[in-house]
C-alpha positions as CSV (number, residue, x, y, z in Angstrom):
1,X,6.3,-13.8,-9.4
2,X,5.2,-12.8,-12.6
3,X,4.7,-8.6,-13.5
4,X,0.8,-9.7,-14.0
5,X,0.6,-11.4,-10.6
6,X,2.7,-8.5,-8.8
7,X,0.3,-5.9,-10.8
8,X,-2.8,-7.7,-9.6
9,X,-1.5,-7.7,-5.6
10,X,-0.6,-4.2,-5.9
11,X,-4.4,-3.7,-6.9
12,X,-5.7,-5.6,-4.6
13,X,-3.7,-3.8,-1.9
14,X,-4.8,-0.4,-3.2
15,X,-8.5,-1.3,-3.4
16,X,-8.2,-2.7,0.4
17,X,-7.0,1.0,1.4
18,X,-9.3,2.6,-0.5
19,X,-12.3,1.0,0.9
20,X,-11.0,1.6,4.4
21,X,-10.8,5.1,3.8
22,X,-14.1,5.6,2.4
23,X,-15.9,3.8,5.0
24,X,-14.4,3.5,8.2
25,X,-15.6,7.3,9.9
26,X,-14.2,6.5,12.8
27,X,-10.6,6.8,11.7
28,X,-8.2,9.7,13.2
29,X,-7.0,12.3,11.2
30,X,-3.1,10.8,12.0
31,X,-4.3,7.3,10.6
32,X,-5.9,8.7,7.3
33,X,-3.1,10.5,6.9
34,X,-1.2,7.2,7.5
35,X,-3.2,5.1,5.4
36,X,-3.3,7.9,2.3
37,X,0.4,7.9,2.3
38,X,0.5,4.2,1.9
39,X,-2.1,4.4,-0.4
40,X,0.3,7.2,-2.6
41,X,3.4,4.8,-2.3
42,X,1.3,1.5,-3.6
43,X,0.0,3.5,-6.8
44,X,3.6,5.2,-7.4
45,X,5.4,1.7,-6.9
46,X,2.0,-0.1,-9.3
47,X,3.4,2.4,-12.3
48,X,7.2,1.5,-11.7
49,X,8.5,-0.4,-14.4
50,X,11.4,-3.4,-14.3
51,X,11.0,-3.6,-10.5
52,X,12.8,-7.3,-9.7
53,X,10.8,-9.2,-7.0
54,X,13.3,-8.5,-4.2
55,X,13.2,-4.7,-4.7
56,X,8.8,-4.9,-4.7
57,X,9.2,-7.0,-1.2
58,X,11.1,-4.2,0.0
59,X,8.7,-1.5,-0.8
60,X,5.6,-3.2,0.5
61,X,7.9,-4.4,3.5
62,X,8.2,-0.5,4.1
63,X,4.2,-0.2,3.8
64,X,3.5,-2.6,6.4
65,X,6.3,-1.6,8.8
66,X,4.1,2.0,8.4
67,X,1.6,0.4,9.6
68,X,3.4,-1.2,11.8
69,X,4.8,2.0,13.4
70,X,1.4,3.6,13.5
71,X,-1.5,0.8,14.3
72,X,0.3,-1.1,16.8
């Protein structure tokens, strides 16, 4: 995957959690904390530089086992 396409999913990804968050009241204060620290870790791994595909899978493969942990 190309650094554009991997910028754009990251984007797409961050503008998903962001919409969540600023629309979904009925969210507990443990998931917006959940969802805010994914949120942190998407923009932080969006700025990284030379990432290879393998080591971006991981990250988001953290993200959604968050999620995982958290909404299941």
């Amino acid at each position: 995957m190309g650094r554009v396409s991997q910028t754009q999913n990251i984007d797409s990804l961050i503008a998903c959690l962001q919409v969540i968050i600023e629309n979904q009241c009925s969210l507990s204060d443990q998931d917006l904390l959940i969802l805010n620290e994914a949120l942190k870790k998407l923009q932080i791994l969006r700025n990284k530089k030379g990432k290879t595909n393998k080591e971006l899978r991981k990250e988001v493969q953290k993200i959604v086992e968050l999620f995982a942990r958290y909404f299941s």
